[in-house]
C-alpha positions as CSV (number, residue, x, y, z in Angstrom):
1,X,-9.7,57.1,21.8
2,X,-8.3,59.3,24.5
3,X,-9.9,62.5,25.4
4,X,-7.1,64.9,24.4
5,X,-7.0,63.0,20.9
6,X,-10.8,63.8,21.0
7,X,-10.3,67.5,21.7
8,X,-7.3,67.5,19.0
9,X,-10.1,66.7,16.8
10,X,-12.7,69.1,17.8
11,X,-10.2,71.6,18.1
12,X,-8.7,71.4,14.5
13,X,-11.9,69.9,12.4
14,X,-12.9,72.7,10.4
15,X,-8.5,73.0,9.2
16,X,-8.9,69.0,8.3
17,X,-12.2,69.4,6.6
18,X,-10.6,72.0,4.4
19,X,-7.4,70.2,3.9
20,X,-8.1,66.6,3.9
21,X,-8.6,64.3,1.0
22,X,-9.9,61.3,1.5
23,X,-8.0,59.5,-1.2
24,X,-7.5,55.9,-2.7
25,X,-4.4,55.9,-0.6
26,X,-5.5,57.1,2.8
27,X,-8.6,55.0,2.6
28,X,-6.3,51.7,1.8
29,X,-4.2,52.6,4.9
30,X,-7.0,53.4,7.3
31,X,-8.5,49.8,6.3
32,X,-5.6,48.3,6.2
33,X,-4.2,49.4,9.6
34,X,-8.1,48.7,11.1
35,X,-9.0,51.9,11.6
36,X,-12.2,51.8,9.3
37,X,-14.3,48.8,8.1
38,X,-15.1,47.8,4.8
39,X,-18.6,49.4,5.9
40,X,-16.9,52.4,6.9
41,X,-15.9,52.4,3.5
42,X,-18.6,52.1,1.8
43,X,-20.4,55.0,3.7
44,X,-18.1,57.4,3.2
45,X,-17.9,57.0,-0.5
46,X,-21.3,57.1,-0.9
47,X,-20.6,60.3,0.8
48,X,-18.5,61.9,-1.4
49,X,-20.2,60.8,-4.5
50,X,-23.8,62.1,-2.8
51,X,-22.7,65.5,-1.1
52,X,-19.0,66.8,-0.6
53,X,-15.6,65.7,0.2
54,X,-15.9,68.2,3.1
55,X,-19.1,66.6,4.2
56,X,-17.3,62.9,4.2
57,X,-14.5,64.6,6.3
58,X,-16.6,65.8,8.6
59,X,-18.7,62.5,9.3
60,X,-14.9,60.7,9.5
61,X,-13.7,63.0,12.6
62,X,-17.1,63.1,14.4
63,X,-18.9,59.8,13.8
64,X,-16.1,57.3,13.0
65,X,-12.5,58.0,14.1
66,X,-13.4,59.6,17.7
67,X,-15.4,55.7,18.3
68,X,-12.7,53.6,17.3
69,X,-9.6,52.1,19.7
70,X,-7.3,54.2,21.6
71,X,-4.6,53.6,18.9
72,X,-6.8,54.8,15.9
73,X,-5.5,58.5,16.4
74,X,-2.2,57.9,16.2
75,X,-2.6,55.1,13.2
76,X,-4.7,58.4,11.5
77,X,-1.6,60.3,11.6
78,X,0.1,57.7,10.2
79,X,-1.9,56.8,7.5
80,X,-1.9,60.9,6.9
81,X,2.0,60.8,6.2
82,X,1.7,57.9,3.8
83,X,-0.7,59.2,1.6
84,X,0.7,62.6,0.9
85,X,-0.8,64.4,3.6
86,X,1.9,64.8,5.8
87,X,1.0,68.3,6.5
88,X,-2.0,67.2,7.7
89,X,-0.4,65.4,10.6
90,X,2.4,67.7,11.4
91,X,-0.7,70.5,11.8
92,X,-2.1,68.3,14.5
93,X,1.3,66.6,15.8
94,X,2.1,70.4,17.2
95,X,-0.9,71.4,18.3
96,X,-0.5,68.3,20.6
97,X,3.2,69.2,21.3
98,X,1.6,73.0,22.6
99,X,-1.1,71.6,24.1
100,X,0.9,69.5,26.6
101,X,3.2,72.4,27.0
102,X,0.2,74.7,28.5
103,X,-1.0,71.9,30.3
104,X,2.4,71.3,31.7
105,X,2.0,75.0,32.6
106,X,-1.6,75.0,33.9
107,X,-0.4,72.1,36.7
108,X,2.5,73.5,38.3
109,X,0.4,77.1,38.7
110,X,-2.4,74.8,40.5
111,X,0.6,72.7,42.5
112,X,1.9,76.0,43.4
113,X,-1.3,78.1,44.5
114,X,-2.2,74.9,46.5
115,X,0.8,74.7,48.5
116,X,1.0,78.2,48.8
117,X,-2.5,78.0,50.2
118,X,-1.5,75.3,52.8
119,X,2.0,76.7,53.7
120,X,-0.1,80.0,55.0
121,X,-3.3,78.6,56.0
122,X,-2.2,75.4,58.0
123,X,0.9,76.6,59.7
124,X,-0.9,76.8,63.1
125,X,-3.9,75.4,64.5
126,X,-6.0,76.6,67.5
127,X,-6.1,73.7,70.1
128,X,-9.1,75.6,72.1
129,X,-12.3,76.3,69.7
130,X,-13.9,78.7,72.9
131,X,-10.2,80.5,72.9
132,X,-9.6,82.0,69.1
133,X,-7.3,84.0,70.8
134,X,-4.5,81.3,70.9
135,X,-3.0,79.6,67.8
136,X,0.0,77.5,67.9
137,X,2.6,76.7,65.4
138,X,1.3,73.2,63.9
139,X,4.8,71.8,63.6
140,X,5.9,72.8,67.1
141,X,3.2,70.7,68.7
142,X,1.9,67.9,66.7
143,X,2.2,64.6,67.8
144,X,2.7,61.7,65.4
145,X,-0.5,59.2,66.3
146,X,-0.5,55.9,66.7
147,X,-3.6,54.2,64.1
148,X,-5.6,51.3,64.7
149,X,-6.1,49.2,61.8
150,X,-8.5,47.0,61.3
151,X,-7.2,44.2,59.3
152,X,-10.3,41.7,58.3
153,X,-13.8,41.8,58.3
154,X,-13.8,40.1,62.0
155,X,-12.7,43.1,63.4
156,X,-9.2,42.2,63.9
157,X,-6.4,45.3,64.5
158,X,-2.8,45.9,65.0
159,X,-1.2,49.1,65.3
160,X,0.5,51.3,62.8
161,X,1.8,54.6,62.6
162,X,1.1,57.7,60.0
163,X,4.0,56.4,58.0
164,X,2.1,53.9,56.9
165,X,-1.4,55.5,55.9
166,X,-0.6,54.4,52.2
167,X,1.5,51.5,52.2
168,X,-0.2,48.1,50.8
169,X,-1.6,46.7,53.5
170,X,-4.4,43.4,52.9
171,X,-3.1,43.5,49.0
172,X,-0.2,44.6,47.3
173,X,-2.5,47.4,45.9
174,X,-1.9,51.0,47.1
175,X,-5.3,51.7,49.4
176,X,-7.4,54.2,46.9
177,X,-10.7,54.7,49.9
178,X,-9.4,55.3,53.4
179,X,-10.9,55.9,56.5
180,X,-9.7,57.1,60.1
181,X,-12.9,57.2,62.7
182,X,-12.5,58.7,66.1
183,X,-14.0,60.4,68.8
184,X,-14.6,64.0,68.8
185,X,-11.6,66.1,70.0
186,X,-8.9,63.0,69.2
187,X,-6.8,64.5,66.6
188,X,-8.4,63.6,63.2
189,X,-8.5,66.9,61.8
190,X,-5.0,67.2,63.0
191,X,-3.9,64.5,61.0
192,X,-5.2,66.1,57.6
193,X,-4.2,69.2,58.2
194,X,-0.6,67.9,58.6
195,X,-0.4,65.6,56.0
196,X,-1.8,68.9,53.9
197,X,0.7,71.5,55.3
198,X,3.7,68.4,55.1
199,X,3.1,68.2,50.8
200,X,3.1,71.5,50.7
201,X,6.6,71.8,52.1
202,X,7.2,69.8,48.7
203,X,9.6,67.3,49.6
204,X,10.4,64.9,52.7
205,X,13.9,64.8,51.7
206,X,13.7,61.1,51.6
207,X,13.1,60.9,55.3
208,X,9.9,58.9,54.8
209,X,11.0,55.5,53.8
210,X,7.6,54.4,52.5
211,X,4.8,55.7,50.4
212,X,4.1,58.9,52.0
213,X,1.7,62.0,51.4
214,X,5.2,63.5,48.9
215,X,4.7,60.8,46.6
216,X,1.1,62.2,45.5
217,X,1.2,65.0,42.4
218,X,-1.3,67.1,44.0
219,X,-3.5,67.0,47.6
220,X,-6.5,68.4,47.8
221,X,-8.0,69.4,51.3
222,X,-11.5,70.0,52.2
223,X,-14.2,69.9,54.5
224,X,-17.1,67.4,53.7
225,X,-19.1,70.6,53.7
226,X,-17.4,71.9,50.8
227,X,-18.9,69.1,48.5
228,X,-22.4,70.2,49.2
229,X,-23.9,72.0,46.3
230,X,-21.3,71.2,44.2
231,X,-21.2,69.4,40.5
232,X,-17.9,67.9,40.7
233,X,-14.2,67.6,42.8
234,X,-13.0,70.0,40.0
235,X,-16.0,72.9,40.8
236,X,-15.4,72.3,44.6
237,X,-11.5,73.2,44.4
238,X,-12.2,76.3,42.3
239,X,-14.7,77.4,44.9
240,X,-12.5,76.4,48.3
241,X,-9.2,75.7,47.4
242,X,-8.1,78.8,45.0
243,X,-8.5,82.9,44.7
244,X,-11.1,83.9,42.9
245,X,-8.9,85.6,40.7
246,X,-7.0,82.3,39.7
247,X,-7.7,81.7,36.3
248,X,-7.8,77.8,35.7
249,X,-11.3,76.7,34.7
250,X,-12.9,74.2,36.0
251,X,-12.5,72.1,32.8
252,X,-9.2,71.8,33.0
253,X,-8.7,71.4,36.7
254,X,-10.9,68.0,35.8
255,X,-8.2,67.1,33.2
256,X,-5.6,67.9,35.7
257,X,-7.1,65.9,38.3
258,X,-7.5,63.0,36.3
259,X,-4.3,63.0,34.8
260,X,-2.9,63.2,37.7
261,X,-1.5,61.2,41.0
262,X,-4.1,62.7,43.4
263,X,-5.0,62.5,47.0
264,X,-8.4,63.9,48.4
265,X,-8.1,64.4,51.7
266,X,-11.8,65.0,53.3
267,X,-12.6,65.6,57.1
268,X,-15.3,65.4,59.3
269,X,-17.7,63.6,57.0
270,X,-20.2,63.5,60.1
271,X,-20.8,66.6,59.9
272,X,-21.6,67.2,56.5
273,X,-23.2,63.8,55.0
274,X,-26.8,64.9,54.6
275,X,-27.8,65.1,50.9
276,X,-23.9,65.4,50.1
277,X,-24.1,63.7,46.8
278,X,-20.7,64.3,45.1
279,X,-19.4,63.3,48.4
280,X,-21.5,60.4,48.1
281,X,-20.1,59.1,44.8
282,X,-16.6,59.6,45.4
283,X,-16.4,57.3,48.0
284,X,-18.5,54.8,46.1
285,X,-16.0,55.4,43.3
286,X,-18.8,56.6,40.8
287,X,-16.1,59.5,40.0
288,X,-12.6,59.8,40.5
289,X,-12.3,55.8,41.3
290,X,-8.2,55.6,40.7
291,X,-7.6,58.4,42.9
292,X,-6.9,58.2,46.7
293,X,-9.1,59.4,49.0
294,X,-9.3,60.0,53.0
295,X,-12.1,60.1,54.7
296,X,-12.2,61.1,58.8
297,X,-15.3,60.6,60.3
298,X,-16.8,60.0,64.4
299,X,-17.5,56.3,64.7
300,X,-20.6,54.6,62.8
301,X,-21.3,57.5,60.5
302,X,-20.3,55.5,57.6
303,X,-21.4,52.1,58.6
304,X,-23.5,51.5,55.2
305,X,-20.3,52.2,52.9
306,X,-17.4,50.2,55.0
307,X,-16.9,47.6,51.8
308,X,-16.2,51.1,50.0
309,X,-12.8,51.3,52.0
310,X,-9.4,49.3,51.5
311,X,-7.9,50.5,54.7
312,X,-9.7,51.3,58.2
313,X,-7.8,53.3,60.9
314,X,-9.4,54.2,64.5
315,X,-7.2,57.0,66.0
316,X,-6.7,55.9,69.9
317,X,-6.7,58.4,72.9
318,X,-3.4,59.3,73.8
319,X,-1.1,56.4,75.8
320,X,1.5,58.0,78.2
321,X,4.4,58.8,76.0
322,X,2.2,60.5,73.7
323,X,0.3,62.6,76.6
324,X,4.1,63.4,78.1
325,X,4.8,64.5,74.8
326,X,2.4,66.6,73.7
327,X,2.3,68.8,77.5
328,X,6.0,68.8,76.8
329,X,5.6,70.5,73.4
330,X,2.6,72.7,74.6
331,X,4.4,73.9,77.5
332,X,8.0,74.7,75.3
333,X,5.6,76.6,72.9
334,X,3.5,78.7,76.0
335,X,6.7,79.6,77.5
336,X,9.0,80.4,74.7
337,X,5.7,82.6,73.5
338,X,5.8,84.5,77.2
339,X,9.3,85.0,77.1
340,X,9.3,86.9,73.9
341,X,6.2,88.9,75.1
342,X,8.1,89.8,78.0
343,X,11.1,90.7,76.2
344,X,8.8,92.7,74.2
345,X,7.7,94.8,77.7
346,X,11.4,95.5,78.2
């Protein structure tokens, strides 16, 4: 049984155990539909003939029904609407019907603080740790990479671009463990932070032409840092991604999140891999194994956990084109910044 049929029960058991009758009828169209057992049966009349109706209710949501196939909720309702209960179901059928509705409602407030969040906080990037001083526009001077992929366990490679971070690429499969290596300085961050700040903007417009970092409900961007110390991917975006003020709870940011068509986008797991357990065990896919999720890392720090990853990218230095490039949009951005401080002067 599913987890919101689960919590339908929890939520409503002490309603049922007052209104429910476990009938002739009802118990001939839960057997009959395979939702109980003739043992099943036999338990829960001894029930009623030994304690309470009540009591036999109670042991049907909590010990039988919630252990049975993923179909038995909805073959309960039915069963409820054919043996005069009708009521019954229509009690839970709406609380379903509002429970998706403030679900519904809970997501698009976490989509929206989240690109809100990167729209503000990614927008520039310093290209000089020593020099705080300086920040650039991200968009203004961001280079698309070239990726090296490595494309069988001998170590062969071709070259791909960002457009292709999440197309199929040794299966038909959509990658779900990704990792781009490189040395220190070479643009990794860079890369998460755009493909952050792009979702944020919400839409590509269709510019993309493949499966691109739009096609993903919700991104979530850390630091590996941000893992340490924490329980779960749910506890570590209430702590870094949202204000403290924000009031979804970490319960159903987990439901949200697993719902949900989700990229985890992590960076610089060299520098946070020590005694990072959570970390650990999403890229061993212990937790969260049907999401997608990114990894950037310097070379060899993940040696032990490469048959963990579908696709492997190296980010090159930069060829010519790319270093003519990038001075070119450096140099627009410096001098377009002096001109309006000197207009400023005037």
């Amino acid at each position: 049984m599913e987890d919101h049929h689960k919590e339908c029960l929890l939520k409503n058991r002490s309603f049922m155990c007052r209104e429910i009758s476990l009938s002739t009828g009802l118990f001939a169209k839960l057997t009959e539909s395979g939702v109980i057992t003739d043992e099943h049966l036999q338990k829960l009349q001894n029930i009623i003939r030994n304690e309470t109706m009540a009591a036999a209710v109670l042991y049907f949501l909590t010990e039988l029904l919630p252990k049975r196939g993923p179909e038995a909720f909805d073959l309960f309702l039915k069963a409820l609407c054919e043996s005069e209960q009708r009521h019954v179901a229509e009690r839970l059928k709406q609380w379903m019907s509002d429970d998706c509705s403030e679900d519904a409602g809970t997501f698009e407030r976490l989509r929206s603080e989240l690109q809100s969040y990167y729209k503000r906080k990614l927008a520039s990037i310093r290209p000089m740790p020593w020099l705080q001083s300086i920040y650039l526009n991200l968009t203004d001077v961001f280079v698309e990479r070239q990726l090296k992929l490595k494309t069988n366990y001998k170590g062969d490679e071709r070259i791909v671009t960002m457009d292709d971070l999440f197309t199929p690429q040794e299966t038909e499969e959509i990658p779900r463990r990704l990792l781009i290596e490189g040395n220190p300085g070479i643009g990794k961050s860079t890369i998460c932070q755009t493909l952050a700040h792009e979702w944020g903007k919400q839409s590509c417009g269709g510019h993309c032409g493949t499966l691109c970092v739009h096609s993903f409900d919700l991104v979530l961007y850390f630091h590996a840092g941000d893992f340490i110390d924490e329980e779960s991917v749910a506890h570590a975006v209430q702590k870094h991604l949202l204000p403290s003020d924000c009031r979804i709870t970490t319960s159903e940011l987990q439901g949200i999140i697993e719902a949900k068509n989700v990229l985890i986008i992590v960076d610089a797991f060299d520098e946070a891999n020590a005694g990072n357990r959570t970390l650990d065990r999403l890229i061993k896919g212990d937790i969260l194994r049907h999401k997608t999720l990114l990894i950037t890392s310097r070379p060899n720090f993940l040696e032990n956990k490469q048959r963990h990853f579908e696709s492997r990218f190296t980010v090159e230095g930069y060829d010519e084109e790319e270093q003519l490039e990038h001075v070119k949009q450096l140099s627009s951005t410096f001098i377009v910044g002096a001109q309006s401080a000197a207009e400023g002067e005037c």
